[in-house]
MDTraj code that builds the backbone (N, CA, C; nanometers):
import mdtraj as md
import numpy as np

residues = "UNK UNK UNK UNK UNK UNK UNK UNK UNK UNK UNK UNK UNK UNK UNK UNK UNK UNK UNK UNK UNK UNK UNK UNK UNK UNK UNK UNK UNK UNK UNK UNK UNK UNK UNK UNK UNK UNK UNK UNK UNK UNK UNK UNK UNK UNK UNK UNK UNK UNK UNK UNK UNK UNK UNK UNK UNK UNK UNK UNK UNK UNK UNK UNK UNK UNK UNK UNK UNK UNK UNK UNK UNK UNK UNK UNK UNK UNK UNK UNK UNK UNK UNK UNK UNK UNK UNK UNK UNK UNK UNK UNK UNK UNK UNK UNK UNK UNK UNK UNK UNK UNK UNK UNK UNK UNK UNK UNK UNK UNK UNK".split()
xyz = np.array([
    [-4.5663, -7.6345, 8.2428],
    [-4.5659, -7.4912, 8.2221],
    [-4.7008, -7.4333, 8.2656],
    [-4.6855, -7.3117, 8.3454],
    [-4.8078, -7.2589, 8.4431],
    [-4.8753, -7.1820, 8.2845],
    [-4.9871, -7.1239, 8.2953],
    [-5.0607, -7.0484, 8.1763],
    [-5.0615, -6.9287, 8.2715],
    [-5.0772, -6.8195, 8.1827],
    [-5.0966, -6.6657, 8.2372],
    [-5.2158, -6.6335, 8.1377],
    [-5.2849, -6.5247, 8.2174],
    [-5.4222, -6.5006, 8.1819],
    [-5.4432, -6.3993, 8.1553],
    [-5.4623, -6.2573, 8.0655],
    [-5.5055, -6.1125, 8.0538],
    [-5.6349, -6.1551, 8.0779],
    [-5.7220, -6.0381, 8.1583],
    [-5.8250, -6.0391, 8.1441],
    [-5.8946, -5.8561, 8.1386],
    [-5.9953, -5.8317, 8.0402],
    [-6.0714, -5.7419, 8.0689],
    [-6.1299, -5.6601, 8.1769],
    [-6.0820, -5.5638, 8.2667],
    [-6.1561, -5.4796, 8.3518],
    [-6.3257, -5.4272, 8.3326],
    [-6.4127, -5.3804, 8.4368],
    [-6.5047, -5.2911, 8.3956],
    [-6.5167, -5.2438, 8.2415],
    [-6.3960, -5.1681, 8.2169],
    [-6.3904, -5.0366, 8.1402],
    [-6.3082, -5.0906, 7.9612],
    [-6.2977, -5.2136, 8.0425],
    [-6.2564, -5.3006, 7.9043],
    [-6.0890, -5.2749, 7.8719],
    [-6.0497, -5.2708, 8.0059],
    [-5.9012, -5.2373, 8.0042],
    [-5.8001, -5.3434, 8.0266],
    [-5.7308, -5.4106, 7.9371],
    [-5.6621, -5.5422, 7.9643],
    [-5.5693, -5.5097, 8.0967],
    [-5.5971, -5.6340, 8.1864],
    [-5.5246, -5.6384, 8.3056],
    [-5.4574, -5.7751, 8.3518],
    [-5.3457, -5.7950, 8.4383],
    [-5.2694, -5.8968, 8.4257],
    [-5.1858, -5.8866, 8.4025],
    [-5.0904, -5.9877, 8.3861],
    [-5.1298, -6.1548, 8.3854],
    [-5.1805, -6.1738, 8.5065],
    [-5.2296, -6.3000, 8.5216],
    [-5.2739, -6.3912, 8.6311],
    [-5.2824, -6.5019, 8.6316],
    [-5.2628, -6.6056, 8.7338],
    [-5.2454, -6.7575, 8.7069],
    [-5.4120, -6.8186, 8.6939],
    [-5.3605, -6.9319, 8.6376],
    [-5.4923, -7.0164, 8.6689],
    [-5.5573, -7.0127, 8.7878],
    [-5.4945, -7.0346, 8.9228],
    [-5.5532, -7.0066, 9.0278],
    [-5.5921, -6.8820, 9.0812],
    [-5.5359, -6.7645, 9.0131],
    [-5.5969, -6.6472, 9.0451],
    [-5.7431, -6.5819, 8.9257],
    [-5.7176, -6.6404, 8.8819],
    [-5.8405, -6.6342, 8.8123],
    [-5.9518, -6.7167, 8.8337],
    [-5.9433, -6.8458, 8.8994],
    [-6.0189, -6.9273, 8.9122],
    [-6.1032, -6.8877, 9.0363],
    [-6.0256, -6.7948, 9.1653],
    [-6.0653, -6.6948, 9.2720],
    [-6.1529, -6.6188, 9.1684],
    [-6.0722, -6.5569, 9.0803],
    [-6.1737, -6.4272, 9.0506],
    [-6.3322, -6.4562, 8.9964],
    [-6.3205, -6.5796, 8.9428],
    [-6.4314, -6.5986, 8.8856],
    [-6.5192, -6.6465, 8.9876],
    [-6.4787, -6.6557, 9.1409],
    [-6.6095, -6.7137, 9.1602],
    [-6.6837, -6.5801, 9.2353],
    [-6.6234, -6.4190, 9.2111],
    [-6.6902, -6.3369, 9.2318],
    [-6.7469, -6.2290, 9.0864],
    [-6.7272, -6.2670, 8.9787],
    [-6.7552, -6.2290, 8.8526],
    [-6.6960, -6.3130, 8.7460],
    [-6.7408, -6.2700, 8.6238],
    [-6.7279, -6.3430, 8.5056],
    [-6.6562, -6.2737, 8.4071],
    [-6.5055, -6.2881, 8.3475],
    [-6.4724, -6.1899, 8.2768],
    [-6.4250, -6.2407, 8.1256],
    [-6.3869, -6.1676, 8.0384],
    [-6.3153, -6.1433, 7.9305],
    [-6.1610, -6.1867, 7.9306],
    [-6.1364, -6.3094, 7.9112],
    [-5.9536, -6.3632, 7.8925],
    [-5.9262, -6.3459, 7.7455],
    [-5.7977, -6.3551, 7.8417],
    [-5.7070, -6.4145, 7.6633],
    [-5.5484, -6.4715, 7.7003],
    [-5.5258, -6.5584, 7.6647],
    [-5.4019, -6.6326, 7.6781],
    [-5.3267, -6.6448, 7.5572],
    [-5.1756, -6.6631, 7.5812],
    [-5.0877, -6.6878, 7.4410],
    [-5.1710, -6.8045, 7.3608],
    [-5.1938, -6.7919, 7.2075],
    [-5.2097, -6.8928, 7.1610],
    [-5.3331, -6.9603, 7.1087],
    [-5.4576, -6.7851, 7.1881],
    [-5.6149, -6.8069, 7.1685],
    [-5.6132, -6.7096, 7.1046],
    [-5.7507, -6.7461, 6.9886],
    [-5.7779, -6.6340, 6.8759],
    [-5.7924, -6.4512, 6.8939],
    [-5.8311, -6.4754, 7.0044],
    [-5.9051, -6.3628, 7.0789],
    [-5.9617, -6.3809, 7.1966],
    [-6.0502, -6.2551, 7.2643],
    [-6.0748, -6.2752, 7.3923],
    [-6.1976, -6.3509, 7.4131],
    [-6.2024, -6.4789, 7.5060],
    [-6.3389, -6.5510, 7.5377],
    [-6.3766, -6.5135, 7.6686],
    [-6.5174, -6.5386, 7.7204],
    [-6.5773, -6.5421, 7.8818],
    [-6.4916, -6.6829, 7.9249],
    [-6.4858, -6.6341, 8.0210],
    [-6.3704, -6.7504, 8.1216],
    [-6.4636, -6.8243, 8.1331],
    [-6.5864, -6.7846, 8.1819],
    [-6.7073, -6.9059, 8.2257],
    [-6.7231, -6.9693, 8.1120],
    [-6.7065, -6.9560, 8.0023],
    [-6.7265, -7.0695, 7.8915],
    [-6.6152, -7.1558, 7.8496],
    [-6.5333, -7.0736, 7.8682],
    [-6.3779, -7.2101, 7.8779],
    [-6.3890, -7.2600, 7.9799],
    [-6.3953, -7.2496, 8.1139],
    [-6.3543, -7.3222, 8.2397],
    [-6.5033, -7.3827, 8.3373],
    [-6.4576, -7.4653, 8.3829],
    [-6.5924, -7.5391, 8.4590],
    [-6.5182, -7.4103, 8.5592],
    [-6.7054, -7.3860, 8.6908],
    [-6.6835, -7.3599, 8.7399],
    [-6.6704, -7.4738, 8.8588],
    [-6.5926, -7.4848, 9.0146],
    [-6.5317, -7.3441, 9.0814],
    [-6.4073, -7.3443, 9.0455],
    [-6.3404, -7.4343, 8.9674],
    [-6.1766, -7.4376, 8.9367],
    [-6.1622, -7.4094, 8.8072],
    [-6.0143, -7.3721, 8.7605],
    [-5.9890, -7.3417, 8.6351],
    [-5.8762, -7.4239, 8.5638],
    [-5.9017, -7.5593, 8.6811],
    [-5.8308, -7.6674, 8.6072],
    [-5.8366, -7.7509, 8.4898],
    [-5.9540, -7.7239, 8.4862],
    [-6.0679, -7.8314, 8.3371],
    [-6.1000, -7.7274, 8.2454],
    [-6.0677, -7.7461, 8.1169],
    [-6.1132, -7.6707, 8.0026],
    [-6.2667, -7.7735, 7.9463],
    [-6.3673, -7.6550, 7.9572],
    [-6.4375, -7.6939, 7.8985],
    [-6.4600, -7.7595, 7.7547],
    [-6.3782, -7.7293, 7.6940],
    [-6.3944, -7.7541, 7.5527],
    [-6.4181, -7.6649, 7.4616],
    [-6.5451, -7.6913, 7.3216],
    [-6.6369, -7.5815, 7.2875],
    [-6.7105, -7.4668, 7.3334],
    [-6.7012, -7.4026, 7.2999],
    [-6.7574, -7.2331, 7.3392],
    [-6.9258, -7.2544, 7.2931],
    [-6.9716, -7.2136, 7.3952],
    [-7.1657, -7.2423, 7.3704],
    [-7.1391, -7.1497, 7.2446],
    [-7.2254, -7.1632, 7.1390],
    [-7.2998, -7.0405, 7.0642],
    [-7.4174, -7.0316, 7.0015],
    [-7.4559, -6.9220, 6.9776],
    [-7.5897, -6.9305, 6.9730],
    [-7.6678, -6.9840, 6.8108],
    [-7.7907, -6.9742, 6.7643],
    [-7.8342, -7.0310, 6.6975],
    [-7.7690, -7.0250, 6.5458],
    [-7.7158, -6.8584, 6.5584],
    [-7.6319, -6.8316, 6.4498],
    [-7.4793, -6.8649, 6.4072],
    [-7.4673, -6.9658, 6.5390],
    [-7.2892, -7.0089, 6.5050],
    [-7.2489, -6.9234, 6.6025],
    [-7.2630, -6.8125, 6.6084],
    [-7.1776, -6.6712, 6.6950],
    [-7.1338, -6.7418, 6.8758],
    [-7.0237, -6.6873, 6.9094],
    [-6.9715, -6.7196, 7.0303],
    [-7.1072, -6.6718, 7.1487],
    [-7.1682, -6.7276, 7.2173],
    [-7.1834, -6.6519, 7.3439],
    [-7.1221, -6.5677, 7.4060],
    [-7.1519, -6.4279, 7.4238],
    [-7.1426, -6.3454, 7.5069],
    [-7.1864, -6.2713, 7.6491],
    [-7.1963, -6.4160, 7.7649],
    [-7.2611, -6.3548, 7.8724],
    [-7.1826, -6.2338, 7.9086],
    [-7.3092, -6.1231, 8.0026],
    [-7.2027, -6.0258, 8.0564],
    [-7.1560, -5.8934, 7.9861],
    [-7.1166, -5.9296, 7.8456],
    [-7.0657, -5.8715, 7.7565],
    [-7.1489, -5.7137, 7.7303],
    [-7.1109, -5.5887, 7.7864],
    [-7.2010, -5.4352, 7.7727],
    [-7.3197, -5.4695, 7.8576],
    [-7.3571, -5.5506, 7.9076],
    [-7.4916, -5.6109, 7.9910],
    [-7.5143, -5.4642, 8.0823],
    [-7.4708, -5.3954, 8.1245],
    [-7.4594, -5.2906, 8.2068],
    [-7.5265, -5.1868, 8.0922],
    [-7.4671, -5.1738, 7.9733],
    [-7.4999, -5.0689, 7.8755],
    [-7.6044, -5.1147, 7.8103],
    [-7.6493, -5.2471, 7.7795],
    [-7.7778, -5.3229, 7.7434],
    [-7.9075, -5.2444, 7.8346],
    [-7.8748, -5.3085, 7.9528],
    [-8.0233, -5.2392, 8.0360],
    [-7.9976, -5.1571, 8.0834],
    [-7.9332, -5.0477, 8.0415],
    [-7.9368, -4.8862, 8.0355],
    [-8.0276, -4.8424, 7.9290],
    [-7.9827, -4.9070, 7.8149],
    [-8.0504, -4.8757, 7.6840],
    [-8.1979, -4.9338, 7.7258],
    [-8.2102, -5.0354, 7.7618],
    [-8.3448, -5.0867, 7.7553],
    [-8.4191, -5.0277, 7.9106],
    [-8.3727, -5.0154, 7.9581],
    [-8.4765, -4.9102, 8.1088],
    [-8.4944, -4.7589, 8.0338],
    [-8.4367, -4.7083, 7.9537],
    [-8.4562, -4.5564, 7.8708],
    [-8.5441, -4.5990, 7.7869],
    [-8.5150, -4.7106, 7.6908],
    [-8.6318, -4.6804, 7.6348],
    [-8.7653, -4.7286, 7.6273],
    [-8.8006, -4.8043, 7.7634],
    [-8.9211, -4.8324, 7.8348],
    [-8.9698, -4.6968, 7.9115],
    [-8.8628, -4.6237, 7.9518],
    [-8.9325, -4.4770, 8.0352],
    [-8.9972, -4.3885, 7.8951],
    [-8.8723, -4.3889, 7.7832],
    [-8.9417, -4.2758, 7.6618],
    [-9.0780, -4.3642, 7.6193],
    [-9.1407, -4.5076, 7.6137],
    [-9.2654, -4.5367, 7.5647],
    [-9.3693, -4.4566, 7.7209],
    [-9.2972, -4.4613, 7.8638],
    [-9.4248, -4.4678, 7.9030],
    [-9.4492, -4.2901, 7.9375],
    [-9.3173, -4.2364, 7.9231],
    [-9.3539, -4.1333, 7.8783],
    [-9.4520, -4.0313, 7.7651],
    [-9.4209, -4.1040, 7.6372],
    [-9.5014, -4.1147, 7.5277],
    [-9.6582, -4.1546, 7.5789],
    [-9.6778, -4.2403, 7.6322],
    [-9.8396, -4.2846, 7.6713],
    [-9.9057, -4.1771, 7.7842],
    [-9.7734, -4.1441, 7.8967],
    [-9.8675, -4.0509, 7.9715],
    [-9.8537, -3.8871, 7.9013],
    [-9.8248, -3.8963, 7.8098],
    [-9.8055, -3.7255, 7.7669],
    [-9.9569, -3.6962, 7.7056],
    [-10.0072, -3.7856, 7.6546],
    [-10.1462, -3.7387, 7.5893],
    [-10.2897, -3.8533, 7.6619],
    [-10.2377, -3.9391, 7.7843],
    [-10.3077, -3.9750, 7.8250],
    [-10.4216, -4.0854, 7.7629],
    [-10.3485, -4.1501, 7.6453],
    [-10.4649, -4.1960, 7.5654],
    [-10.3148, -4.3518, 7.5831],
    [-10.4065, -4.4578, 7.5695],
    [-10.3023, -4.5851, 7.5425],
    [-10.3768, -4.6639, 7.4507],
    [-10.2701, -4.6752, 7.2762],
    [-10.3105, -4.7344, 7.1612],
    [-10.2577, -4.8446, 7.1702],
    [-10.3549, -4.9170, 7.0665],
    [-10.2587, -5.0228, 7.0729],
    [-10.1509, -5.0794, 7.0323],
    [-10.0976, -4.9582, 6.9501],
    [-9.9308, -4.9865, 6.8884],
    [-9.8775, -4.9824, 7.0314],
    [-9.8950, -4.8483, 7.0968],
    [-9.8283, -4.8699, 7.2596],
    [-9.8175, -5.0027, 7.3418],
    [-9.9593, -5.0396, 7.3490],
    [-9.9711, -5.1590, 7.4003],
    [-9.8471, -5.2804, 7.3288],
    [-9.8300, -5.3070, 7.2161],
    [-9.8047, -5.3373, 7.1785],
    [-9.6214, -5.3741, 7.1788],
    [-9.5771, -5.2120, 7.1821],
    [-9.4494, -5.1747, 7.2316],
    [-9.3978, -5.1803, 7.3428],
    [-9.4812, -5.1648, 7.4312],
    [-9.4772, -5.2315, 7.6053],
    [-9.4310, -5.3944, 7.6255],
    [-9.5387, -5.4351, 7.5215],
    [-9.5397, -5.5664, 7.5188],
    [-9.4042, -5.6512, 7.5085],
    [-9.3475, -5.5916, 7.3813],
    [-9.1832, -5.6068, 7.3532],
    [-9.0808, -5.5716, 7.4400],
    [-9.1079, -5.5122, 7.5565],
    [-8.9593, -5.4145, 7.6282],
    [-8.9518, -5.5302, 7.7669],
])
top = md.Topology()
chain = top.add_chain()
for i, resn in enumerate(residues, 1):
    res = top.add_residue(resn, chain, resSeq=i)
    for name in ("N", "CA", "C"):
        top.add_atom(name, md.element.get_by_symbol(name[0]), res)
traj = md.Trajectory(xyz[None], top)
């Protein structure tokens, strides 16, 4: 029995089905969001499947120190949106009065 695949769009819009082999194409030009009959919810394909085929199940799902699933990818677009804004509002903040403290320094340091 072949498996069929939903997977996540851009916009987080379930799309599909698709076979193993069409997904196994897709992944070797991005990394997306599946879900198949029979899985809890949606995982990164790159963590179930070796890459370049989607014949081999990896196994375990990486996660991080807290137990939590890995999420490569995952808002990564809306991540360093947030984080390029709010590196412009610190260096904005530093050139508005022309003086650089060292909490600034400091906050630079972190971004």
């Amino acid at each position: 029995m072949r498996r069929t695949w939903l997977y996540l769009d851009p916009l987080n819009q379930p799309r599909g089905p698709v076979t193993d082999s069409q997904l196994a194409n897709m992944l070797s030009h991005s990394d997306y969001f599946v879900w198949t009959e029979g899985q809890d919810g949606w995982m990164v394909a790159s963590e179930l499947f070796a890459r370049p085929g989607v014949e081999k199940l990896r196994g375990e799902q990486s996660r991080d120190p807290n137990g939590q699933p890995l999420m490569h990818g995952f808002n990564s677009e809306r991540r360093i949106d947030r984080a390029v804004q709010e590196l412009l509002g610190l260096v904005r903040g530093v050139t508005l009065d022309g003086v650089v403290t060292d909490t600034e320094i400091v906050a630079l340091e972190g971004c």
